[in-house]
Every structure is written in C-alpha cells, then in structure tokens.
C-alpha positions in Angstrom: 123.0 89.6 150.6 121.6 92.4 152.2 118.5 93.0 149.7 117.6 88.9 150.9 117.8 89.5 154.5 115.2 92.8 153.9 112.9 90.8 152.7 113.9 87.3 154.4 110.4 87.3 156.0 108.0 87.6 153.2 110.2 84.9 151.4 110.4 82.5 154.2 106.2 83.2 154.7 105.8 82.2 150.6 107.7 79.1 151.7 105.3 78.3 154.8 102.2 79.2 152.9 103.0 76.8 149.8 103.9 73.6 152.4 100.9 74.7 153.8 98.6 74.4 151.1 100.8 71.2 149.7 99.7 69.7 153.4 103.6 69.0 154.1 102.4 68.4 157.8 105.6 67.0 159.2 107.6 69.6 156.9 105.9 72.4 158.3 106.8 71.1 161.8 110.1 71.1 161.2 110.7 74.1 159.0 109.2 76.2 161.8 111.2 74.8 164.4 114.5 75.2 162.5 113.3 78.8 162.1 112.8 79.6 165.6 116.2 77.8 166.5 117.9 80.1 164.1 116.8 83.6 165.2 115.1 83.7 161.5 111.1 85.8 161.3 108.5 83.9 160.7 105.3 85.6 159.7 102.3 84.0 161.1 100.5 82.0 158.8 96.9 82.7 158.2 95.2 79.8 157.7 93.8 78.0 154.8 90.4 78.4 156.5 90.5 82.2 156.9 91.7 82.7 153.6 89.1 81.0 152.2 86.6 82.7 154.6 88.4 86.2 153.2 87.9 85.3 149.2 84.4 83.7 150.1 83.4 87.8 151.4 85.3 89.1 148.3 83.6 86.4 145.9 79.8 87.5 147.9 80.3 91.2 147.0 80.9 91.1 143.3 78.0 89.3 142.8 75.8 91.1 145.3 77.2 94.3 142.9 76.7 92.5 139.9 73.0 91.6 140.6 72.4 95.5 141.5 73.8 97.0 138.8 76.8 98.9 141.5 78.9 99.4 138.6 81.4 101.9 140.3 81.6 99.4 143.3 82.0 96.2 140.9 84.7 97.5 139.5 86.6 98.9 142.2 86.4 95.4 143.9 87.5 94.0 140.5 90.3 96.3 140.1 91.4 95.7 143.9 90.9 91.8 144.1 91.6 90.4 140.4 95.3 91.1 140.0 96.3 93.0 136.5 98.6 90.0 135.3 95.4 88.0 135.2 92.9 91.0 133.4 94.9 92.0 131.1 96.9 88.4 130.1 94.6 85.8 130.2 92.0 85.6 127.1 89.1 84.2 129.8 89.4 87.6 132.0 89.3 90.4 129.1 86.5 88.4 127.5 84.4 88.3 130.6 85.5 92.2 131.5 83.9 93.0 128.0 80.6 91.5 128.9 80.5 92.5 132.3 80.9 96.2 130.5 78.1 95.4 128.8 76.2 94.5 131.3 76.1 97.6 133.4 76.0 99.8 130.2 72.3 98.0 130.0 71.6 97.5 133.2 69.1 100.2 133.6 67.2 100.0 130.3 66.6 96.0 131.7 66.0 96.9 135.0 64.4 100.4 135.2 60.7 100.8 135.6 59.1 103.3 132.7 62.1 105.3 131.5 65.5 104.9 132.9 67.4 108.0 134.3 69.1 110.0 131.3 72.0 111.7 133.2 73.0 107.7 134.4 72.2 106.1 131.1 74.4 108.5 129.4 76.9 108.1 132.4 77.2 104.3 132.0 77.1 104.6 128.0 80.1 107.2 128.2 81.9 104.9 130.5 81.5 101.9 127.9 82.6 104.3 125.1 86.0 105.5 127.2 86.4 101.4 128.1 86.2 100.8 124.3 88.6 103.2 122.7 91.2 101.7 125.5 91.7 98.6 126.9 88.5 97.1 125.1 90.3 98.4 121.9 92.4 94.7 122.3 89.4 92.8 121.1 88.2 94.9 118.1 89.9 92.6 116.0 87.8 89.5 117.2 84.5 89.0 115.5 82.7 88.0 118.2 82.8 91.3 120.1 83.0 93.6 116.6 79.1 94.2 116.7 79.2 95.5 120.0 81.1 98.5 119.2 78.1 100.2 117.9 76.4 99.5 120.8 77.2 103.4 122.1 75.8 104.6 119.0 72.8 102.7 118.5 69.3 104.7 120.2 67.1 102.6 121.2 69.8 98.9 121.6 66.6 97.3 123.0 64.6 96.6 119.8 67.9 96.5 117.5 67.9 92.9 116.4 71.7 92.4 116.6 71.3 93.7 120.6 67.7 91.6 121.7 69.7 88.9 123.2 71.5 90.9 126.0 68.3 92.1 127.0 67.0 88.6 127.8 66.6 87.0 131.3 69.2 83.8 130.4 71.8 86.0 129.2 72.5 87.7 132.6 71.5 84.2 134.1 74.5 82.6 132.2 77.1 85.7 132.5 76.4 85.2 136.2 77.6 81.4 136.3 80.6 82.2 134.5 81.3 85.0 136.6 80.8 82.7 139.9 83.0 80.0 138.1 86.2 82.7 137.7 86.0 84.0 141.6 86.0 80.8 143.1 88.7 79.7 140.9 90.2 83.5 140.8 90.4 84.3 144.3 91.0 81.6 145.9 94.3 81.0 143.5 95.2 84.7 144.7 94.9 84.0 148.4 96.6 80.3 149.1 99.0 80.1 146.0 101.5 83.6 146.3 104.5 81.8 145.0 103.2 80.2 142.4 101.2 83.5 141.3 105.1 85.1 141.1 106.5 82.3 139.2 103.3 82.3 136.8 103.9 86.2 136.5 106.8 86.3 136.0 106.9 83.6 133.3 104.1 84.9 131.6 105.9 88.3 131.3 108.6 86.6 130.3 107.1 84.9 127.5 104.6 87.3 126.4 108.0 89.8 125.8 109.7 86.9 123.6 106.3 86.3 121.6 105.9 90.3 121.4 109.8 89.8 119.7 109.4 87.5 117.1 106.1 88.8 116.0 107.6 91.4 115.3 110.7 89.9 113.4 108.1 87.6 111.7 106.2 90.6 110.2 109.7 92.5 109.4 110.7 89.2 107.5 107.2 89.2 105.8 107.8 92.7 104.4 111.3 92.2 103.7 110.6 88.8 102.2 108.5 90.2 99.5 110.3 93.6 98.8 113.3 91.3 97.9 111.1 89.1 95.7 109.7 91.8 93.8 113.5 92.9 93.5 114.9 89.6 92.5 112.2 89.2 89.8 112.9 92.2 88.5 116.8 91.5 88.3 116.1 88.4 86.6 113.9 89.9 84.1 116.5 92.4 82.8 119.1 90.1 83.5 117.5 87.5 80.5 117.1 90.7 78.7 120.5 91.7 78.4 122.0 89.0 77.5 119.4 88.7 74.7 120.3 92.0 73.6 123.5 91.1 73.6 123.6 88.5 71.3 121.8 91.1 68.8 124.7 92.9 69.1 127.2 90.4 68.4 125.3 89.7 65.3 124.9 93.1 64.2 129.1 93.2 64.4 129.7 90.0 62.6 127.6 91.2 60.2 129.7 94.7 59.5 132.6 92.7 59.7 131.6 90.4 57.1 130.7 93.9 55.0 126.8 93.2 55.3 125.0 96.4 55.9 122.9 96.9 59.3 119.3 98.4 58.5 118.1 101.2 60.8 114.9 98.9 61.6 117.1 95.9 63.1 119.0 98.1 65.1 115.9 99.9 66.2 114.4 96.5 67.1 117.4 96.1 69.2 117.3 99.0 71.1 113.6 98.5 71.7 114.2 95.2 73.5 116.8 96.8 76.0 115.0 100.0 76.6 111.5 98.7 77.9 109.3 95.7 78.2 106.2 97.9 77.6 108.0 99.3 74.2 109.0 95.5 73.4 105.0 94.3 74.1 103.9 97.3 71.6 106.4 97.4 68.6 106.3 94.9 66.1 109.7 92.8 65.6 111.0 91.6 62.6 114.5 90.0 63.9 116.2 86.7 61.7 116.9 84.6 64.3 117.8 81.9 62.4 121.5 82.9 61.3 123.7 79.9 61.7 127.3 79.4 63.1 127.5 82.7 65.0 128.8 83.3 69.0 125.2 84.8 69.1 123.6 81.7 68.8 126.1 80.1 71.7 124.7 83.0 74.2 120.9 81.7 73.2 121.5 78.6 74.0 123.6 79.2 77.1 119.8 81.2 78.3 117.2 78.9 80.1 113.6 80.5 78.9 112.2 82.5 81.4 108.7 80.6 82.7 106.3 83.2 83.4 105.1 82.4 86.9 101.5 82.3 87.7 100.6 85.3 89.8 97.4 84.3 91.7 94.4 87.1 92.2 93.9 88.2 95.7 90.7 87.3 97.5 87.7 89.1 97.4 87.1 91.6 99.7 83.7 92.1 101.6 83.6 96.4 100.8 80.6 97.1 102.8 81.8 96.0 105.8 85.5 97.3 105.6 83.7 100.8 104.7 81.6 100.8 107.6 84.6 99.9 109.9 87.0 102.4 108.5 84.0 105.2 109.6 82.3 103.7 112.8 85.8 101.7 114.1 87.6 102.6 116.5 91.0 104.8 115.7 93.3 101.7 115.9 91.0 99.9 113.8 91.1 102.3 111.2 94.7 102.6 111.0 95.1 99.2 110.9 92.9 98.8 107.8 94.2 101.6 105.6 97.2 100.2 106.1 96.1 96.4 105.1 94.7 98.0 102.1 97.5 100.1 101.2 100.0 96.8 101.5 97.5 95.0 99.4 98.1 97.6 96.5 101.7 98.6 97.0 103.1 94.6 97.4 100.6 93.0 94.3 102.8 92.2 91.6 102.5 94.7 88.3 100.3 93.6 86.1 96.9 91.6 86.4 97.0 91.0 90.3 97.7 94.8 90.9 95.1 96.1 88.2 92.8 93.9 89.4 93.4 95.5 93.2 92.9 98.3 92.0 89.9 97.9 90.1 87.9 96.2 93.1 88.5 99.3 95.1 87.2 101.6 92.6 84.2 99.8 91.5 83.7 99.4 95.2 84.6 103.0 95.8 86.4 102.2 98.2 87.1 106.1 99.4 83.8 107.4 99.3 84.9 109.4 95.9 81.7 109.0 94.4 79.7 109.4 97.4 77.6 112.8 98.6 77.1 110.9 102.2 78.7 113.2 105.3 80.1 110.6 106.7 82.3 109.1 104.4 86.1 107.9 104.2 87.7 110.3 102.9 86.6 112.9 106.2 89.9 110.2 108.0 91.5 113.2 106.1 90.5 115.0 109.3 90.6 112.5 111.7 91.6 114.0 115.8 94.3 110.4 115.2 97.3 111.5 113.6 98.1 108.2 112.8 94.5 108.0 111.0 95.4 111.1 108.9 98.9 109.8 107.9 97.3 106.3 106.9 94.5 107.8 104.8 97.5 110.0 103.2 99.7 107.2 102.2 96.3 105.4 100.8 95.9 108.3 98.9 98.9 108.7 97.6 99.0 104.9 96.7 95.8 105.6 94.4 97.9 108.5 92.6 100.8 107.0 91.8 98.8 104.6 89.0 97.0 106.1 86.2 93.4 104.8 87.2 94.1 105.6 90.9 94.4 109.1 89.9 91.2 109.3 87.3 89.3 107.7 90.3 90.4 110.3 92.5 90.2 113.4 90.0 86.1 112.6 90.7 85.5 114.1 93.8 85.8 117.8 93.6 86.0 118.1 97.2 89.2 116.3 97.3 92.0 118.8 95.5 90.4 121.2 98.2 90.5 119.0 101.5 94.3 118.0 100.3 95.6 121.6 99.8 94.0 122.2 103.3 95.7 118.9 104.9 99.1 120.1 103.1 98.9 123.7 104.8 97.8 122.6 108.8 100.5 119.4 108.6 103.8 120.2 110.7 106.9 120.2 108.5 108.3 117.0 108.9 105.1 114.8 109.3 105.3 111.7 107.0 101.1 112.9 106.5 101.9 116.5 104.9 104.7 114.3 102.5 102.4 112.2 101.5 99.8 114.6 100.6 102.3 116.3 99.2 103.3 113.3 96.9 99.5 112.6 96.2 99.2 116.5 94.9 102.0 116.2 92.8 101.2 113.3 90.9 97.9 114.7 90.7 99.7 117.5 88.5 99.8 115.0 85.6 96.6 115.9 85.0 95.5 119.2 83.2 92.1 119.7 85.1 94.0 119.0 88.1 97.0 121.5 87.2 94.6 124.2 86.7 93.1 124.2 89.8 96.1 123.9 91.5 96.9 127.1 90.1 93.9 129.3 90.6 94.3 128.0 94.5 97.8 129.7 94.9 99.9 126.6 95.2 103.0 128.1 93.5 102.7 130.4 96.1 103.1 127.9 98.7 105.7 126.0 97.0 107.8 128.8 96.7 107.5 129.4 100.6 108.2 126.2 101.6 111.6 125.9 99.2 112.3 129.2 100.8 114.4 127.2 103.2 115.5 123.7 102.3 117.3 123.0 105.2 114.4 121.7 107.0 112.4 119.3 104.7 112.9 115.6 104.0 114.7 114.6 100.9 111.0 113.2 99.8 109.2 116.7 100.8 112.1 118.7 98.5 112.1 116.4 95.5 108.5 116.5 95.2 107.9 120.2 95.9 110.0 121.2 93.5 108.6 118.4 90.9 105.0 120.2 91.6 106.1 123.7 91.1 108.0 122.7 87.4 104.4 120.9 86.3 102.9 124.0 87.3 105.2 126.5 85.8 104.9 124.3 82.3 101.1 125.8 81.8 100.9 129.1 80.7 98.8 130.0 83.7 101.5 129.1 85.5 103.8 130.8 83.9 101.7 134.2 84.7 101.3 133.3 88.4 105.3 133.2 88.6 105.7 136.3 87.0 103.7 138.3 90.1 106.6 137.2 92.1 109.3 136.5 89.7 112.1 138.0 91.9 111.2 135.1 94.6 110.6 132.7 92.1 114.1 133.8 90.4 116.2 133.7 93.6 114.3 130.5 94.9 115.5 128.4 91.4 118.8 129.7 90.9 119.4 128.9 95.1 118.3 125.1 93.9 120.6 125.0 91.4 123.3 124.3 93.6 121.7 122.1 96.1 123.2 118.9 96.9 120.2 116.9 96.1 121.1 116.5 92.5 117.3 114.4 91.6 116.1 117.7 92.0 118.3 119.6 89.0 115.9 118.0 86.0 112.9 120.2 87.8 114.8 123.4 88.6 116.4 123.1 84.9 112.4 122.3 83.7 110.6 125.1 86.3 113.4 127.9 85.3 113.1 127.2 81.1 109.4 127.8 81.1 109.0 130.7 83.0 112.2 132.4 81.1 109.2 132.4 78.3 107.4 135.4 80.1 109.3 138.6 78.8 108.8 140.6 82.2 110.6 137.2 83.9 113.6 137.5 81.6 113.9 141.2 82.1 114.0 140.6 86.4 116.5 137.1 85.5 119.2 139.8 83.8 118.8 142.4 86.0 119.4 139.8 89.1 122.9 138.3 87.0 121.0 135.0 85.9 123.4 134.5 83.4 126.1 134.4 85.6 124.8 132.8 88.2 124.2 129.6 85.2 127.6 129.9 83.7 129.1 129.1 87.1 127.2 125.6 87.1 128.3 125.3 83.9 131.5 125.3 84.9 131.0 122.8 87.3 128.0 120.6 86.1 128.1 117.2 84.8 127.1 117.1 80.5 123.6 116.4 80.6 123.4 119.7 83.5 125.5 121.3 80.9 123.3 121.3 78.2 120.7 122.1 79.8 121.6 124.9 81.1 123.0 125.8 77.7 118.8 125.9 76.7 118.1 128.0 79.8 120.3 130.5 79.0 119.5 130.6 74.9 115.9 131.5 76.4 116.8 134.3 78.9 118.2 136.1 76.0 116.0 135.2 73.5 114.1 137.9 71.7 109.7 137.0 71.2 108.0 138.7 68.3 105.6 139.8 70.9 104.9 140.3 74.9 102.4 137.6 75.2 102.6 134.0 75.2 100.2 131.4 74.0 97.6 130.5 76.6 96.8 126.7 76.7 94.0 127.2 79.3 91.4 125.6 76.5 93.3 122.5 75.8 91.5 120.6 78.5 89.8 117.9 76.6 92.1 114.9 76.9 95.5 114.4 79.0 98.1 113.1 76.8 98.8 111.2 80.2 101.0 109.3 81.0 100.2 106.1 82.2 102.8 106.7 84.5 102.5 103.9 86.9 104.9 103.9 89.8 104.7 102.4 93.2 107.7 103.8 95.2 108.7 102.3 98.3 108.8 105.4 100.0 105.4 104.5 100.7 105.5 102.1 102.9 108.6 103.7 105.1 108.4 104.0 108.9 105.6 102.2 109.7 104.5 103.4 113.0 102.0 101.1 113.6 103.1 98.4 114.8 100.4 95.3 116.2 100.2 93.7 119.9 100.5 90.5 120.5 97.5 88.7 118.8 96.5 91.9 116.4 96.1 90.6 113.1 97.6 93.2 110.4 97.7 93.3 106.2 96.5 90.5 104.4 95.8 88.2 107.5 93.5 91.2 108.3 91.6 90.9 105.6 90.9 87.7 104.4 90.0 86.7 108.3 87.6 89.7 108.9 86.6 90.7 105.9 86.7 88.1 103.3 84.1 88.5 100.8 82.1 87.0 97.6 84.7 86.2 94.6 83.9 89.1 92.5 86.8 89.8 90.1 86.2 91.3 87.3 89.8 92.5 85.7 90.2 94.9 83.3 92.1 94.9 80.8 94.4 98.2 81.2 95.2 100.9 78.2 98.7 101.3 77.8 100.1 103.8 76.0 103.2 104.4 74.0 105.6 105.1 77.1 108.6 107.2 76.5 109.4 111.2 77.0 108.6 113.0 73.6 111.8 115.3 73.8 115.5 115.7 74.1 117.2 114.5 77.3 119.6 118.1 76.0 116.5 120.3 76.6 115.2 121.2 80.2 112.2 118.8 80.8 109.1 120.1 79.1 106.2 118.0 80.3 104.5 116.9 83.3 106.7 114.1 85.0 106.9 112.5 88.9 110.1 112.0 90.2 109.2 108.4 90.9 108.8 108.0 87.3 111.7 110.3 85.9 114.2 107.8 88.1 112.6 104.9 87.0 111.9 105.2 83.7 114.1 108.3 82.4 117.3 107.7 84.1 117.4 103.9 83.4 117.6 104.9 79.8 120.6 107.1 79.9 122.9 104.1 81.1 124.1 104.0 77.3 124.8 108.1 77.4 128.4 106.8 77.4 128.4 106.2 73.2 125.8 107.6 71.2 122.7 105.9 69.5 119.8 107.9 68.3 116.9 105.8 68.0 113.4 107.1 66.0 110.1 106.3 66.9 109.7 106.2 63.4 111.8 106.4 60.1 115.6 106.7 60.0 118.3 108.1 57.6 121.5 106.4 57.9 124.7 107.6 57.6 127.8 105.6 57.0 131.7 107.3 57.3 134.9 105.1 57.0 138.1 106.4 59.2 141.3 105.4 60.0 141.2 102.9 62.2 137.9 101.3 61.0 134.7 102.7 60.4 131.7 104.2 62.2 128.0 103.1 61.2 125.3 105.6 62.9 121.4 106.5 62.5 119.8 110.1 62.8 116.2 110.7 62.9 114.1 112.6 60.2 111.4 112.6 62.0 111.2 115.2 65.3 109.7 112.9 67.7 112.5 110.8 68.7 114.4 109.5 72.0 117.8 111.3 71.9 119.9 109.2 74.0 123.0 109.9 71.5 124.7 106.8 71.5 127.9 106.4 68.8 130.0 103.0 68.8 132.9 101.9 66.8 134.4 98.2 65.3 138.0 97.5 64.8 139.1 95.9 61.8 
C-alpha cells in the first residue's frame, strides 16, 4: 500500500490525462472535485494544446537537422524524444533508422561543393560501420537492406550502380515524407497517450518474451524432431534385418537337425546380412528361399517389406552469393551461415541427398580450398569472433568426417598448417580447438596427411596435452589419443616416439588405466607399434612395462586381455636387426577407408541461438540464397568396408573413434559364441560330443573378420 501512495500522483495524473484526451468533460469535472474533497495530489494537467505546441518544436528540429545533415544533433533528439520500446520493437522505426543512417553517411558526398571533408567523411562512414555491426546487425537478414552493407567498403558509392539511387534528389525528398509522417504520429502518441504507451509497453514486452520462447522450443523441436527420425529409421532398418537373419538361422538348425549339412557359403551369406548393409549391397547371395513347411517361413511372412522412402534432393544453393556473405558479412551473419551449412550436411539423410550436399559444395568450393585469393573462407579460421572460428571449425570438421570431404580438403596445402596453428592458440576447453582437433585426426586417415603431421611435431603436442587428462573433454581425450595411435602406426612415427620414448612410455601406460574405456583400443594400438623400435623396448623394460600390463591383465575385460597379451609378446620380442622398415615411399594410393561418419557431437551446444525474426538453417538458405537447380550427383565409390585384422591384436591401422564405435564395436555384439567368418574360402570342421554336436568354420585364407563366434544344437 505504501509503494501506491508514493506514486499516487503520477497515477492519478495518467488518469486525468487519458479523460482528457477521451474529452470526458463532465468526468473530468467530477474526478477533480472528488480529488480535492479527499486531500488526494493532483498534478496539473498540461493541456492538449501545449503538448501539441511541445511535439510540434520537437517534430520542427529533426527535420531542420535532417535537412542539414546535423547528424550528432538528429540523433540525440532521436534518442531523447522517440522512446526505445518504439526503435527497437516496431519493424517501421528500425527500418526508417537504417535509412536515416544512410542518409547522413552520404550527406556530404550529396551536399558538399568540390571534394567533401575526409576526416568527416571518414567520421560519418565509421559511425555507419559501428551502427551496422550492432543494432543495424537485426536487419542483415532482410534482403532489402543486404546490399547496403557494403556500402562502408565501397570507394567511390556515388557512381556504383547498386548505390546511384540514394544519391538522387527524390530519394531524400521521399525519406523526408516518411519521416514527417512517423513524428506527427510518433510524438504526439508520446505526449497525450502515457497510459496507453505503458499498457502497449508492457504488452509488447510481454509478448515479444513469449514469442522469443517458443521460437526457441520450435527450433529445439526441429532439431530434435529430425535426430529422432534419423534414429527411428535406423532402428527399423536393423530391426527388419534381424528378424531376417533370424529366420536364416532357424533354417540353418532345422537343417542340422534333419542331418543335412550347412555349407560354409550359406552361413557366410548369413553373417553378411547381419553384419552390414554395405557388405550385403557388395556380396553376392546365393540363399534358397524357397524351403517349404519351416518356422522360417512363418517369421517372413509375419515381416511387412520395408518401402524405401523417397528422400528428396535439397535445393540449390546460389554459392556466389553465400561466399561473398561468409567474407564481407557481418560476424553474426557468418556464424549463422556456417552453421546453416553445417546442418545441411550433418541432418541429410546417408546416401544420395547427403552425397549430393556434399558434392555441390565442393564443385562450388565452397571453402575457398582451391582458391589462391587473400580473402577467402577459410581465413574465418582466424576470425577476431570466436563464435566465427568455432563455426568454421565444426564446418571443417563436418567435411572430414566423409571420405570426399576430406580429399577436398587434403587440396589446399595451407590448411594442415593454419589447423595445427588454430589447435595450438585455442584455450583448453573451447568446443573450436575440439573441433580442429577432430578435423586433424580424421585427417590422419590419410598417408600424405599423416606425414606431414609428423614432420610438424604433432606427437609432440599430443603427448603434452595427454600429459594431464584431468582437464580435457571426453571428445578432446578420445580423439587425441586416436591421432597420436595413427601417427605412431607409420614408421616415421614410430622414430619420432622414440626421441622421447620415456614420455611417450609413461604417458600410455598412465592411459591404460583411465576410466574412459573408448580410449583403450588406441593406447593398446599406439603402445604395439612403437614396442617395434628396439631402443623403445629397451626404455619399456627398464621402466617395469611388463608389470605395469600384467596388472590390467588381471583386471581387464577378454578382448583388453588379449590384447595386451600382443603388447607384451612384442616388448620381448627379439628383431633380426635394429632397424625397421620405413614405409615413407608408399604414398601413392590410401587404402582408405571410406569411412564415412557424421557424429552428433557435431552439432552439441549450439551457442548461437537467433532473435526473434532471425531466420537460421535451411529457412536460411532457401529464403536468401536459393539458387539455380544444379544437381549433378555422383555416384560415390564404396569400398569393401571391414577392419583387415584380428579384433585379438592391438589395432593396426588408421581408424576414427567415430568410426571404431560405429562400425567395429557393433560387430562384436556376437563376441558371446564364436563364428569366424572369411572374406573368402572356408575349411569346415565338424566334431560330435556328448550332448550333441558342434558345426564350426575356420578360415584358410589370412584376411578374415575374427569375431570368434562358436554355437551349439541339442538333440
């Protein structure tokens, strides 16, 4: 009660000045007299006339500072008379501030006689520039104002054809009638409506906060929407998989019940179907399906066939133009596109739509990889924003985590460098050094690559940085110690270890017992290879390494088991010589890998997050940037996917950890029996035993997938 009587006055004095203007004659009367009967303060009304008289002066000086170009006093008027819930809320007032910038940025090139004064012409320009990069930053997104943003930059704005219009006499005629209309309409609101001016405040607060809300929820929904498609699409899949596979088990039983033998092809054409969709698109099958009577047959028919749903191409994009914005924009721009363009490639579905992403934005060139220009996109490497930098990272590290992404990027020579720099100024726990991070190690797949890596002192670094664990991200360790393994595997590597192998030696075996077990394949990998430097060994026995593995031994799981059981046959194995061969020549061709993996660690913690009215992603795009339907898909290589060794050795070739989880792990579900399936032909072996009998298949050939699966059928 107390707070209403402080400010009793002023709310009894909105009161009198709204009957006022509503000409409640008679009400006024009385509401005045029942105020002066009461004892309650009445402030003195001011009179319609006066106030009018007041915003009439106010109205008279604008455009008296207008017409003379008084920019400083314009805007302090502005600023002082034009309340802030109306400049920065209402769509009319920012779009006439803009021009009214622009108009006093050019007011001396119109108006000056011979040449105008430098120091003011770069005064004004400067001022535009600052008004630009903050509040005019609002309408960047809006293509009518985009072409002024070059304005700044442009020398000589008077003969520029995209500029001659604002140098004409009906342009300032016309800006001035629309600035006339907003005062009189403007002020004189301001001065004879107060109460309605709060309510309309404090509404539009109110309802700009709610709209600010679910724009947000709607884009959170959006994202979440699709990440859950993608993820009930892929359940499905292997959902209609497995119960196909199944049924090619249950016949493969009836069959050994019914004492029919099981050739190793049909059980290999089995194993094929569970393992991968890829191996299943590139191995011939030769399955009877046509087997009568069986519960086999029951579990087909109980399957609906999966329809392949049409996957749409994405629009066109015009390249020029997104190009030129992501170097001449302003900061918020940029970020705002590398991350549309990033969404575009991490949310297209696998398969034409993403390949053909992909595609456009290296024929495009889309980061400048092919270009010798100065200014180009990739310099957002360097960018004073560190919300540029980490945008252009993630990019970047989308690109690397395909195959052609990284073959595009392996073109520009500059870019290893500029990376390795960005990786070594970045503060520890930036989501921009783990994303460079990420893009360097999947650049590691790649032999040229590798080598470089190396003769720049990257192990060097790496080592460093897993000095002390306690302070990098889960993503940062994993893929540190992912680059230093695919480092260590080349015999360059190997060398560059050995100069600190005591480091090296302490820093692996204090891995070993991290809590992070994703990280145990690449310390297993990392410590196998370099044991194959004699000197290495000699400084691993000398430090207890065999101890030190025996205890994990002790506590490991059975793949970590045998694993180890390799490292330590190599500490104590015996070479015929000191030296090791050097595979610095084989350059020619990387057995690579089409590793292809998008993880979703690349879209985490978005910290850009639009205003109300920002468009963002797709909607970004296709509004502002839509171009000329130019698809031309490619039809994509795909190799023969699968790791060429035993899941008992360390790991022995360049992987990613995105990959490895995906792809390696997935396959070890069935490490719970034992089935060892060959690439190519099998010997079979056949045993009866007590309680039934055990049918099993062994390779003869030595590249085959060990995943040592054994099962038996009761009789």
């Amino acid at each position: 009660m107390g707070d209403v009587l402080a400010y009793e006055a002023e709310l009894l004095g909105l009161v009198r000045e709204y009957l006022d203007f509503a000409e409640f004659e008679e009400t006024v009367k009385i509401f005045v007299k029942e105020c002066k009967i009461k004892g309650k303060p009445l402030p003195k009304s001011a009179g319609v006339s006066l106030r009018d008289s007041k915003a009439l002066t106010i109205q008279k000086d604008l455009l008296t500072a207008f017409e003379n170009g008084e920019q400083k006093v314009f805007f302090r008027l502005w600023k002082g008379h034009i309340s802030s819930s109306v400049r920065y809320s209402e769509p009319v007032a920012q779009k006439l501030e803009f021009y009214l910038h622009i108009h006093f940025a050019t007011y001396l090139l119109k108006h000056s006689v011979g040449k105008p004064d430098k120091a003011e012409l770069e005064e004004r320009i400067s001022h535009f520039k600052t008004y630009l990069e903050t509040k005019g930053a609002a309408l960047s997104q809006t293509t009518e104002f985009l072409p002024f943003y070059a304005l700044p930059f442009v020398p000589n704005p008077m003969v520029h054809p995209s500029f001659k219009e604002l140098f004409q006499d009906s342009w300032t005629s016309d800006l001035r009638t629309r600035l006339e209309k907003f005062l009189s309409v403007t002020l004189k609101a301001k001065n004879t409506l107060k109460i309605i001016k709060l309510f309309y405040f404090l509404f539009i607060n109110l309802l700009t906060e709610m709209l600010q809300q679910l724009h947000e929820q709607l884009v959170e929904s959006e994202r979440r929407t699709m990440t859950y498609l993608k993820r009930f699409n892929k359940m499905q899949a292997d959902y209609h998989n497995l119960i196909g596979v199944t049924a090619e088990l249950v016949d493969s039983l009836e069959a050994t019940v019914n004492g029919k033998m099981i050739t190793p092809e049909y059980l290999q054409s089995v194993c094929v179907r569970l393992f991968s969709n890829q191996m299943r698109q590139s191995v011939a099958h030769s399955i009877d399906f046509t087997r009568p009577g069986t519960a086999s047959t029951m579990l087909r028919a109980s399957l609906a066939p999966v329809k392949m749903q049409d996957v749409p191409l994405l629009p066109s994009l015009d390249y020029e133009k997104l190009k030129k914005d992501l170097i001449m924009g302003n900061d918020r721009l940029k970020a705002f596109l590398l991350q549309a363009l990033r969404w575009r490639l991490t949310t297209s579905y696998p398969g034409e739509q993403r390949d053909t992403v992909l595609q456009a934005y290296i024929s495009n060139d889309l980061l400048d990889c092919h270009s010798n220009c100065q200014r180009s996109v990739l310099k957002l490497l360097h960018s004073k924003s560190e919300v540029v930098r980490q945008y252009m990272a993630r990019l970047i590290n989308a690109f690397a985590s395909l195959g052609e992404g990284r073959l595009y990027l392996s073109q520009n020579p500059k870019l290893l460098r500029i990376l390795e720099e960005r990786l070594k100024a970045e503060d520890k726990d930036s989501l921009t050094r783990e994303n460079v991070l990420g893009a360097l190690q999947k650049f590691s797949l790649r032999r040229a690559l590798q080598s470089a890596m190396i003769r720049d002192g990257l192990i060097f670094w790496l080592v460093d940085v897993l000095t002390d664990t306690d302070c990098l991200s889960d993503y940062t360790l994993e893929y540190s110690v992912a680059l230093l393994m695919n480092l260590c595997l080349r015999s360059a590597g190997k060398k560059m270890c050995a100069k600190i192998a005591n480091r090296v030696l302490k820093v692996l075996s204090d891995l070993l017992g991290h809590e992070n077990h994703e990280i145990q394949p690449y310390v297993n990998g990392a410590l196998y290879s370099i044991l194959a430097i004699p000197s290495v060994r000699e400084e691993a026995r000398a430090m207890g390494m065999e101890e030190i593995l025996r205890c994990f031994i002790k506590e490991g799981n059975a793949e970590m088991i045998r694993q180890i059981e390799f490292i330590i046959k190599q500490l104590n194995s015996e070479p015929l010589n000191d030296s090791i061969v050097s595979d610095d020549e084989e350059e020619e061709e990387d057995e690579e890998e089409d590793h292809d993996t998008m993880e979703a660690d690349l879209d985490k913690d978005e910290v850009l997050q639009p205003q109300l009215g920002e468009l963002t992603g797709e909607k970004l795009l296709t509004t502002e940037y839509l171009g000329i339907m130019t698809h031309t898909p490619k039809t994509k290589k795909k190799l023969f996917p699968g790791v060429h060794q035993s899941i008992d050795e360390p790991l022995q070739r360049p992987v990613t950890p995105g990959y490895h989880r995906t792809v390696w792990k997935e396959n070890l579900w069935l490490s719970q029996g034992r089935i060892c399936l060959a690439q190519s032909d099998f010997s079979s072996v056949y045993s009866s035993g007590q309680n039934g009998f055990c049918w099993s298949v062994k390779p003869s050939s030595s590249a085959w997938y060990n995943l040592n699966v054994d099962f038996k059928v009761h009789t």
